[in-house]
C-alpha positions as CSV (number, residue, x, y, z in Angstrom):
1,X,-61.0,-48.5,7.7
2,X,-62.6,-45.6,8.9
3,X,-62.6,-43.1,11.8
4,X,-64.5,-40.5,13.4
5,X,-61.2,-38.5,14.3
6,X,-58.3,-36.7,11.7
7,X,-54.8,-38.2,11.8
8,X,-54.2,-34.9,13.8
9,X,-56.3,-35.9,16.9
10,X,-54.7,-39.6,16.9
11,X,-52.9,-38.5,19.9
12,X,-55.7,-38.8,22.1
13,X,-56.0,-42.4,21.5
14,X,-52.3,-43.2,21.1
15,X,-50.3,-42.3,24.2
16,X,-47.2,-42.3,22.6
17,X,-46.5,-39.9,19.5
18,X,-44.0,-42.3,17.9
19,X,-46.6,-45.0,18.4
20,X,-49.3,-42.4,16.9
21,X,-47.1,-42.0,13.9
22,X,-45.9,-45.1,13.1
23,X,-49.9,-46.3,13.3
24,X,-51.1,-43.3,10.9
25,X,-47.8,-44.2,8.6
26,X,-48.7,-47.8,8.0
27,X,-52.5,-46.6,7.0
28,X,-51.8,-44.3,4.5
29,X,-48.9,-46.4,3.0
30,X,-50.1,-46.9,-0.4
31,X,-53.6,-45.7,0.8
32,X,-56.1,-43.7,-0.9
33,X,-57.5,-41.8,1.9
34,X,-61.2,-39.8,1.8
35,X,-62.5,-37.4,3.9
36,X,-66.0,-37.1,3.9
37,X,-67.8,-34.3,5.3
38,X,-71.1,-35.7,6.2
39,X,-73.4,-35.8,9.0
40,X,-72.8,-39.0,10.9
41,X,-76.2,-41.0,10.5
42,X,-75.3,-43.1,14.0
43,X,-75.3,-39.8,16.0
44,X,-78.9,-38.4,14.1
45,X,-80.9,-41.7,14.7
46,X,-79.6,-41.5,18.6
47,X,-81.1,-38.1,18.8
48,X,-84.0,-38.6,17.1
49,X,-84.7,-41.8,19.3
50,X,-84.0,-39.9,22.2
């Protein structure tokens, strides 16, 4: 899976925090989880087409 957001913004798209945290919990159960600092190669080839 993968996001655009951190776990700490989640709250934005969760309107509940116990819903946030229960959604967050069951990803990283047993999870390896990467965070890659990278330019975002969607967003670069919408503003270089426009």
């Amino acid at each position: 899976m993968t996001a655009n957001q951190p776990f700490g913004e989640w709250n934005r798209i969760f309107p509940d925090p116990a819903m946030t945290l229960a959604a967050v919990a069951h990803l990283v159960h047993r999870a390896t989880t990467l965070e890659l600092n990278i330019e975002n190669y969607r967003r670069r080839a919408a503003v270089e087409c426009g």
